[in-house]
N, C-alpha and C positions, 0 to 999 in steps of 0.2 A: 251483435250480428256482424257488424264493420270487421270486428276483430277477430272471430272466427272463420269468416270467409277467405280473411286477406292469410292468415296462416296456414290453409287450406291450400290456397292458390299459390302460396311460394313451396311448401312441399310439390304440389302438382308440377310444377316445372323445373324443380331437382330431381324428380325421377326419369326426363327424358326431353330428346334435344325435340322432338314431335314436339313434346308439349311445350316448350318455352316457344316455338317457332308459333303454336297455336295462341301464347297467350301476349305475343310480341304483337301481333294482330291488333290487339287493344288497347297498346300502347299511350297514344292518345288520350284516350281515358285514366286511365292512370295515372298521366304524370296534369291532367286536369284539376285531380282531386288528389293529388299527391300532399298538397298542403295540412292536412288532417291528422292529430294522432303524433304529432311529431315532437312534444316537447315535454312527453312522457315515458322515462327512460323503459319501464316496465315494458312500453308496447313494442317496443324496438325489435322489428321480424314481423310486427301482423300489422302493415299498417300499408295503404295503395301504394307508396314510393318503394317500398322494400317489393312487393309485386315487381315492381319495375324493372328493380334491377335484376329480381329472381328470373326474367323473363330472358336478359340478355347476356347473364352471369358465366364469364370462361367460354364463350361463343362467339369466335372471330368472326361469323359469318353475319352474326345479327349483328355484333361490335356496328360491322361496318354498313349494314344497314340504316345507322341510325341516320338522320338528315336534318338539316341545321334547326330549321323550325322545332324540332325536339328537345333538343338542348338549350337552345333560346329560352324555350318556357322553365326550364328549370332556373337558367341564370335570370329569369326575369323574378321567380320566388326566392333565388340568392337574393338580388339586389335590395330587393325590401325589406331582409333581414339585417342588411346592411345600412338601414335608413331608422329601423324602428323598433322599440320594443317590444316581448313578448308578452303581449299584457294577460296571458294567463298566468305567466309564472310571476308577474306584476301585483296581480291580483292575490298573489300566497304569501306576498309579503317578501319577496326576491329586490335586489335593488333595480333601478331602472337605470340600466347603461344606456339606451339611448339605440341601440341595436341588440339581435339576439344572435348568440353567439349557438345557443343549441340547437334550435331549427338550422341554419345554417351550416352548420356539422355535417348534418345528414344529408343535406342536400351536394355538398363536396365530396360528401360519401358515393353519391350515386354517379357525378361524374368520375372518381376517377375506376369507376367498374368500366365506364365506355372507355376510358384513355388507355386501362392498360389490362392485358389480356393476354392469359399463360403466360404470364413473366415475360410479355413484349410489348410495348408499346404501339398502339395506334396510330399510325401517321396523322392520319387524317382529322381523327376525333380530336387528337392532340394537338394539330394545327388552329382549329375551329374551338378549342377549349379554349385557347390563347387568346383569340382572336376576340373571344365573348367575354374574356375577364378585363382587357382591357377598353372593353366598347362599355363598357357596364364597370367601374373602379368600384363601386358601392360592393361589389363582389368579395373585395380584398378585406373586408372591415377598416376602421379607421386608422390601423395602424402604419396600411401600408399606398394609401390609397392618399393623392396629393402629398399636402405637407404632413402629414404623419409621422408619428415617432421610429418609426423603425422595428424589424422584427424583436431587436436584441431587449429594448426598453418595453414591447409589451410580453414577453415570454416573462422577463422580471417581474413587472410591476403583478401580470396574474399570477404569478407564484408564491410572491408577497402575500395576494390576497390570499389564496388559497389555504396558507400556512398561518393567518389569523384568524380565518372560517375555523381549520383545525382546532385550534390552542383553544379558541369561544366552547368548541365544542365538548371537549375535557375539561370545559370549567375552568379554566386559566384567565389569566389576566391580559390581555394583546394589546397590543402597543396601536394606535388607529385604527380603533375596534367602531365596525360598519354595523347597519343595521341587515341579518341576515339569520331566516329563517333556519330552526334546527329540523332535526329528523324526527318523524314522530315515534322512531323506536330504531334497535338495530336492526330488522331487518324491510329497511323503508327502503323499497328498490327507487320509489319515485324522487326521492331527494337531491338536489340537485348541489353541488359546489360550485358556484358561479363562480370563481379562480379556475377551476380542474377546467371549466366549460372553455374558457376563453381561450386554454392553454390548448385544449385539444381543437379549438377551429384553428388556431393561428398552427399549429404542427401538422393538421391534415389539408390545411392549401397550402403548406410548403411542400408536404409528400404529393400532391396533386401536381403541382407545379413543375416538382422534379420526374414525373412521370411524363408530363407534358412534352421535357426538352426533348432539342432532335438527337438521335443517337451520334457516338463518335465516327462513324463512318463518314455518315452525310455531313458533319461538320468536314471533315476531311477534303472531301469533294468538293466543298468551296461552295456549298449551293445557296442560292440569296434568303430564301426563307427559314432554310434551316439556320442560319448565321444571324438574320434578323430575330428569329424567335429567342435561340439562345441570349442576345443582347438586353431583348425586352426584358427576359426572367432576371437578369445579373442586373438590370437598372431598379427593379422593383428587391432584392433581396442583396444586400449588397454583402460582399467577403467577411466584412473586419463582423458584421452581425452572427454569423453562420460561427465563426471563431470563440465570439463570445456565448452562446447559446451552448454550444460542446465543452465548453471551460465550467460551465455550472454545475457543483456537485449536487448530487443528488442527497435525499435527508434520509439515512438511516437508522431506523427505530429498531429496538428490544422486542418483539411481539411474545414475550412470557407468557403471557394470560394467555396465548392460544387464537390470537385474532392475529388478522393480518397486517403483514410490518410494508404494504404498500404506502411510499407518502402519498399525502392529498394532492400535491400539485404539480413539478416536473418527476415522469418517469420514463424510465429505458426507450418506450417506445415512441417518446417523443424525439428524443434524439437521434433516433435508428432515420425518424424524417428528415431530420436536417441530413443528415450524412449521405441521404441520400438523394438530397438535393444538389448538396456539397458535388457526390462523386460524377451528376450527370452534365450540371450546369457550369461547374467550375475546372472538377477535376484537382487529381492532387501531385501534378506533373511534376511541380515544386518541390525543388529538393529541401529551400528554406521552410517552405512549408508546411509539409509534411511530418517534418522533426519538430516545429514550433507543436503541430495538435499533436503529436504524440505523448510530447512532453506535458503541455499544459490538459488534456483533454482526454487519449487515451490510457494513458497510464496509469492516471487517476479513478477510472471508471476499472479496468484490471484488477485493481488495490482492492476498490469496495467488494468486487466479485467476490472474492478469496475472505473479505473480511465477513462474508455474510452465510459461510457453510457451520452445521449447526452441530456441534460435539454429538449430539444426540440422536443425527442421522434424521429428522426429518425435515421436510421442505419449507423452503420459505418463498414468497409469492412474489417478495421483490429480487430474490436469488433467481427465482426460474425466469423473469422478467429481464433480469439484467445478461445473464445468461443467452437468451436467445438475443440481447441485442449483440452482445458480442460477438455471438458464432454466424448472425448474419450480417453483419456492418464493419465492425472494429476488425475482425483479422482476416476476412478477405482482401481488405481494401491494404491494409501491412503485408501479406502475402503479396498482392499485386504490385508494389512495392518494393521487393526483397534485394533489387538490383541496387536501392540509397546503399545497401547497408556494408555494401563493400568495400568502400572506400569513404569510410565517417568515423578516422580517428578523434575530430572533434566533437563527435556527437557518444564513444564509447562509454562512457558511464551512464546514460541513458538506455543506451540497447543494452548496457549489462542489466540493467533495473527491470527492465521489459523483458529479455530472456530469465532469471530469475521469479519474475510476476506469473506472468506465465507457465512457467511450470509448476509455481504452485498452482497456479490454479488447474494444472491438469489431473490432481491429485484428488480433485473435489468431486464427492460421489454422486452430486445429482445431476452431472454434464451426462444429456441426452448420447450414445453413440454417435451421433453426428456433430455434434459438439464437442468431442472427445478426439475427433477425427481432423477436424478443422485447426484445433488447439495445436495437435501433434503434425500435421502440416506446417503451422505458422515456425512450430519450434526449427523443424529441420528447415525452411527456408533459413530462418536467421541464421542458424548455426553453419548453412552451407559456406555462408559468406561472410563470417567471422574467423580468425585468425586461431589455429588448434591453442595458445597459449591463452587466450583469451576464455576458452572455457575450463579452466583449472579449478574457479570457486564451484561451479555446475558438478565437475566431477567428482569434488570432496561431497558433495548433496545426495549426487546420486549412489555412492558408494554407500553410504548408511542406507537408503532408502532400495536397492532390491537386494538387501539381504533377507525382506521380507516379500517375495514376488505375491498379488494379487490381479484383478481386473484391470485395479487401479495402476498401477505399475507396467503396462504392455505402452503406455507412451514413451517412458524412460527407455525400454527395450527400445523399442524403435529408432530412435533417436538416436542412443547408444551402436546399436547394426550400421546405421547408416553415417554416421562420426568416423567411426573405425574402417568402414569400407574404402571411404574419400582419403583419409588421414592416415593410411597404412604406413609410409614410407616415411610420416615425422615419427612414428613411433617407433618403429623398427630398424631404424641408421644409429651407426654408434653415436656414441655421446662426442666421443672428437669429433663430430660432423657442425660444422654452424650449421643453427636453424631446424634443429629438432628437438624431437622432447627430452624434458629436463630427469632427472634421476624420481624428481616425486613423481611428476605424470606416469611416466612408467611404474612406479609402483603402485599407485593409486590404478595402475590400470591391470595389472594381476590383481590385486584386491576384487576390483570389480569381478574377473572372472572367476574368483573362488569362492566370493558372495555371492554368485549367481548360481553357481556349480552347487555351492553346499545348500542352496533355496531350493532348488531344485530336487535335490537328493531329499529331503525332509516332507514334499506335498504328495499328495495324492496327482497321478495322469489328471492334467487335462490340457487335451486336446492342441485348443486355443493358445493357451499362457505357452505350452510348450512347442508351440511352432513358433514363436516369436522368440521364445529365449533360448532356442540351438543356435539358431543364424546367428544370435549376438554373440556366443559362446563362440562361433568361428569365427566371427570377424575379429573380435578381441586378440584370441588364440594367435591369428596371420599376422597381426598388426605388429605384436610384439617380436623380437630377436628371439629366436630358437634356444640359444644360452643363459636367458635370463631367467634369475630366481628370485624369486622375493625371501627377504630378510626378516625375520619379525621384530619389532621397534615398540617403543613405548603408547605409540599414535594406534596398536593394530586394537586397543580396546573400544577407543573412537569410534572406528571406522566398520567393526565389526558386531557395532550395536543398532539395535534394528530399531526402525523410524518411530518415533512415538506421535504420529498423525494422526492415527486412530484413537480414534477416544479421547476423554477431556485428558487436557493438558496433568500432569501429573509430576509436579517438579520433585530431583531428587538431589538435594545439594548435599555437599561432604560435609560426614560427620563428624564437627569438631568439638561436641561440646568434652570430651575430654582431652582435650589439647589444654596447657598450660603455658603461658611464656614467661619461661624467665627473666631475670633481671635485664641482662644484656641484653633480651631481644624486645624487652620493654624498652627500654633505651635509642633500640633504633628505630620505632615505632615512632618514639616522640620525634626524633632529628629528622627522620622523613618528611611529618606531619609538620614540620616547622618548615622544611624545603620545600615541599607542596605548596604551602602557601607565600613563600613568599617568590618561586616561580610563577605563581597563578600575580600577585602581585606587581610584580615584574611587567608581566604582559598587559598587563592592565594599564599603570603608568606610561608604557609603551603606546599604547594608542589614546593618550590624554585623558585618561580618569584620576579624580583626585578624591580626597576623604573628604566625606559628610555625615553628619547625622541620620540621614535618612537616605535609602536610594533612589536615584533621580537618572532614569538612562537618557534621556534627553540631555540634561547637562553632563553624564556621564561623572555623577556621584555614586558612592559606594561606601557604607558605612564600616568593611571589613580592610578596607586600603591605612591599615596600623600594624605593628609590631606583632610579632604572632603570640608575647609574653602579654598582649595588652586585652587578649580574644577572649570570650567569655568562657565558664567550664561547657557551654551547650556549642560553642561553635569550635573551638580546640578538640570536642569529642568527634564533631565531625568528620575532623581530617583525620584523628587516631582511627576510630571504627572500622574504615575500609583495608589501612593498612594491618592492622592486625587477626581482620578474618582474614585476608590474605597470607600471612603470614601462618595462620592456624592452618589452613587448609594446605599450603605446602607439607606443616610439619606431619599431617594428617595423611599425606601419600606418600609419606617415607623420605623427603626430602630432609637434607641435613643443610642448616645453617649457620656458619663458619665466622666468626673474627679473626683477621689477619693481622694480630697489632705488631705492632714498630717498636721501635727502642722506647721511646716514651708512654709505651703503654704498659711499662710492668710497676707501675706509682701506681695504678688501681689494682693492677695483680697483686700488689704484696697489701695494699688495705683488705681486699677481699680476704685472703689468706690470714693477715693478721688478726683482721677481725673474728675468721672463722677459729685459730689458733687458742683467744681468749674467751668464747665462746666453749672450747672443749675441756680447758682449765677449769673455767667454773660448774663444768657438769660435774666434772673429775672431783672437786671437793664437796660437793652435793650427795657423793656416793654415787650419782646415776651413770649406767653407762653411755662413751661418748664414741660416735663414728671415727675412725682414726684415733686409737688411744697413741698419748705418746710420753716420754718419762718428764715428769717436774715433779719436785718436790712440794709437799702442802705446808701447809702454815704450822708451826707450833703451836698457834690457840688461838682465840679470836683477836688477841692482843698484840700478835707479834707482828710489832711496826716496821720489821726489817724483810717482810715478808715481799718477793716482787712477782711480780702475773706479771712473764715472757710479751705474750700477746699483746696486754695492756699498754705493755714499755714501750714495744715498736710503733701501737698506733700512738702513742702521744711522742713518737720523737718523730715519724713521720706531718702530721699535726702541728708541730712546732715549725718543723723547716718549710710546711707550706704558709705557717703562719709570718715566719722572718721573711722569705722570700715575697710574702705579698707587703711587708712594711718597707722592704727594699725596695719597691716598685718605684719610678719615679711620678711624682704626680702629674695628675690628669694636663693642668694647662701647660707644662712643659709640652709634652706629648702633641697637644695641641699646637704649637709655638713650631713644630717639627726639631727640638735640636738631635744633632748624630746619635749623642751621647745617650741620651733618653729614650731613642726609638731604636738603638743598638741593645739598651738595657732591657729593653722589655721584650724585644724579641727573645735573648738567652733565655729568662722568664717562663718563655710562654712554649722554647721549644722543652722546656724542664718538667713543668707541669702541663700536658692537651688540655683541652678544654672537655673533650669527652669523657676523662679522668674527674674531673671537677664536678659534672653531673650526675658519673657514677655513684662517687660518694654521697653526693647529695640527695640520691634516689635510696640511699638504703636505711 
């Protein structure tokens, strides 16, 4: 009946300010027996406290109706949750923390409906929240309340818990596995995760907190309570916590089976609290600052956005989750912003990584329109105030990507309009001018307009896509020199191949399986493969690695730091493999591969020849026909010992003279001893016969 009525009565005063005015009246009552009903997620909306707030909900006028003794009574059922536990959820076989982190939830819940109202804060109520969380510390839970650990150390340790709750619950094995009731099925709304629990009181009295503070104006103004209150929040939440809190990734799962890939314990909208605690209390004025979360905190959370859009086009709970934290916390707050990024040539491979992020992620189909909007906002601030040379890798991107124009693609437009409007006069000055664009820009930027041109020519009208993509079409058009033409180049099949974003990935490498390589370009396969490593070697020694048996990066051991003749057939394939599909897939696009030999390289030309020479001799007496027939005479009979094979003659007299010359050699420990004589000898030697001659032979 409790729970019928109280569902009743909060419809009743969402349909009208009458009624909430009529049911504020009873106020009193309500937050008397508010205590009830509350640490049963199921009833959450029909229970006297949810009345409560339904009475005052989005109504500045009641907001400030409310008078201290109201409030009081709720922080007075805070504080006791902050003393004790919930011994219903005790009694299910929950652990017993010592306090209740769920009751207490709710009840944070209902202050911050009094603190903040239509997207503005309360003075009043906000002053008097302060005031009652510090008269009452039992309010804060133990983390943050005396000596307590700190926000940073309880967000961990309950997400720890959270993500052992999890793994217990898949049947897995967890590492300081607690004693914690399961669910009695999947669709057990009443179940509770005492991790998730902890995590969302300690993120909704940071979001309370941060709603609390005074706004930036009255800090401005110098006023003593507003400067006081701000002090109190930043002595209870300190910087370096808020830092490491947005540094935590979050855990993303596979949800194949069709269930949700939300983790159990920190998610988006935890964070969206702190950030927003961050922006009210602290502020991101800091230029060091700033660039530190970026790097360590936003960027990272960007990454995962993009990494969680699903080939298959449908949603996912922690995508749409992650999503609106970003389009309400992450790139407002980098928009507000936009003035660092002027002047941070130390910080450029950062905002290159974050412009890049970013636009992929504007390409992801389930960013709400206002999200869509926000994203392509965030790009043109950056871009206003980055340097036109700077976006050159953006515009080889975007060239492939609106050769196919879509929905998806009116942010590139945009972006693209507004680049070319600001950036007319780098593109359009001749090339003897310093300080404009370079011969690619400009052709990458025709490209762009004949990709857009010929997108355009190929769709059906609409509307929309075609009021964003005329304006780019002239901005493009003005930007460039009247005179210029584009060229067509080996790069226009690149550039004029349309995105493959859509849909699963579909890889399409060059077809080499009939490519063959020759002897000779076997040969330089292996001399590479010997180079590679023993340049990869090289740098290794360089920074004090030495040979071992086993690798040890600690001591900076490595079992491949040996001769590259010493390497086994599985690691010498290693280094050959890459260099000869490379080599295939040249030969494979029509590329021709050239030896430029020297005087010393016709000792493997005339083996090769010789050999091929006595090769066609013995076809020739075989009867068979031979490629290049040429006149010699055959044998008189099997017997005739005065019989000479040409071919044969020359490789045993070449054979012979590499054989004299290597007994000519002087020996090794001379050599070693340095005398003139010896290392005079071995040089003529060695300029007679290369060395690449030597392996020649040896390969065939």
């Amino acid at each position: 009946m409790v729970v019928a009525c109280c569902k009743f009565l909060c419809y009743f005063c969402r349909t009208s300010r009458q009624n909430q005015k009529a049911m504020f009246d009873h106020l009193p009552f309500l937050l008397e027996n508010s205590n009830i009903l509350l640490s049963r997620p199921s009833l959450q909306g029909t229970t006297p406290l949810d009345v409560a707030y339904s009475s005052l909900m989005d109504n500045t006028e009641l907001a400030l109706a409310l008078r201290e003794h109201h409030l009081e009574k709720i922080a007075v059922y805070l504080s006791r949750c902050g003393l004790q536990s919930n011994s219903e959820l005790v009694e299910k076989g929950y652990p017993d923390l010592g306090w209740d982190p769920v009751e207490g939830e709710r009840y944070l819940d209902f202050l911050r409906f009094c603190v903040w109202v239509g997207g503005e804060s309360v003075e009043e109520n906000a002053n008097l929240v302060i005031r009652l969380l510090i008269r009452k510390p039992e309010c804060l839970g133990p983390a943050l309340r005396g000596e307590g650990e700190g926000l940073l150390c309880a967000i961990v340790d309950a997400n720890k818990m959270s993500e052992r709750i999890a793994m217990q619950r898949m049947g897995a094995e967890a590492e300081g596995v607690m004693e914690h009731p399961m669910p009695a099925g999947e669709d057990d709304v009443d179940y509770i995760d005492t991790g998730a629990a902890i995590l969302s009181f300690y993120c909704t009295l940071v979001d309370l907190m941060g709603r609390c503070a005074p706004e930036a104006q009255l800090i401005a103004q110098g006023k003593n309570d507003s400067l006081r209150a701000r002090a109190i929040l930043r002595s209870l939440v300190p910087l370096e916590d808020l830092q490491g809190v947005l540094s935590l990734r979050f855990s993303l799962s596979n949800s194949s089976d069709g269930g949700s890939d939300m983790p159990s314990g920190l998610v988006p909208s935890h964070k969206q609290s702190v950030v927003l605690f961050l922006e009210r209390v602290y502020g991101m004025e800091d230029k060091e600052l700033f660039f530190k979360l970026l790097e360590e905190a936003f960027l990272m959370d960007l990454r995962a956005a993009t990494l969680l859009e699903k080939a298959d086009g449908t949603e996912s709970e922690m995508a749409l989750a992650l999503n609106r934290y970003i389009g309400n916390s992450i790139l407002p707050a980098l928009i507000k912003r936009s003035s660092f990024y002027a002047d941070a040539e130390s910080n450029a491979p950062l905002l290159d990584a974050t412009l890049h992020t970013v636009y992929r992620l504007s390409k992801c189909k389930i960013l709400t329109k206002g999200q869509r909007e926000m994203v392509s906002d965030f790009l043109v601030a950056l871009t206003r105030e980055m340097q036109p040379a700077m976006l050159l890798p953006l515009l080889r991107k975007l060239t492939i990507d609106v050769s196919k124009l879509s929905e998806y693609t009116t942010v590139a437009l945009r972006l693209l309009t507004l680049h070319y409007e600001r950036c007319g006069k780098y593109y359009g000055a001749s090339a003897a001018t310093p300080g404009t664009a370079t011969e690619e820009e400009k052709r990458l930027t025709m490209m762009l307009f004949t990709n857009i041109f010929q997108s355009l020519s190929k769709m059906e009208y609409d509307p929309e896509l075609f009021g964003k993509a005329l304006p780019c079409l002239s901005a493009i058009g003005c930007a460039l020199p009247p005179d210029y033409s584009l060229t067509t180049g080996y790069e226009d099949e690149l550039y004029n191949t349309s995105s493959t974003a859509e849909g699963p990935y579909n890889p399409l490498p060059i077809d080499i399986s009939n490519v063959e390589l020759d002897q000779d370009i076997t040969d330089l396969v292996h001399k590479f493969s010997e180079h590679y490593h023993d340049a990869w070697a090289a740098r290794k020694q360089e920074n004090g690695w030495t040979y071992a048996e086993t690798r040890n990066d600690e001591e900076r051991k490595h079992p491949r730091l040996k001769p590259y003749g010493m390497l086994s057939d599985y690691e010498c394939e290693r280094y050959r493999e890459p260099v000869s599909q490379a080599l295939k897939a040249l030969l494979a696009l029509k590329w021709c591969i050239e030896y430029e030999s020297s005087d010393g390289g016709a000792g493997r030309d005339m083996i090769h020849s010789s050999d091929s020479m006595s090769e066609r001799i013995a076809m020739q007496r075989m009867g068979a026909e031979a490629e290049g027939v040429m006149e010699h005479p055959m044998p008189a009979g099997e017997d005739d010992v005065d019989y000479i094979d040409t071919g044969a003659a020359i490789l045993g007299f070449y054979c012979t003279l590499v054989d004299l010359m290597g007994r000519c050699a002087p020996e090794a420990q001379l050599i070693a001893q340095g005398k003139n004589d010896s290392l005079r000898a071995r040089a003529i030697l060695r300029s007679l016969v290369p060395l690449e001659d030597l392996q020649g032979v040896l390969s065939l």
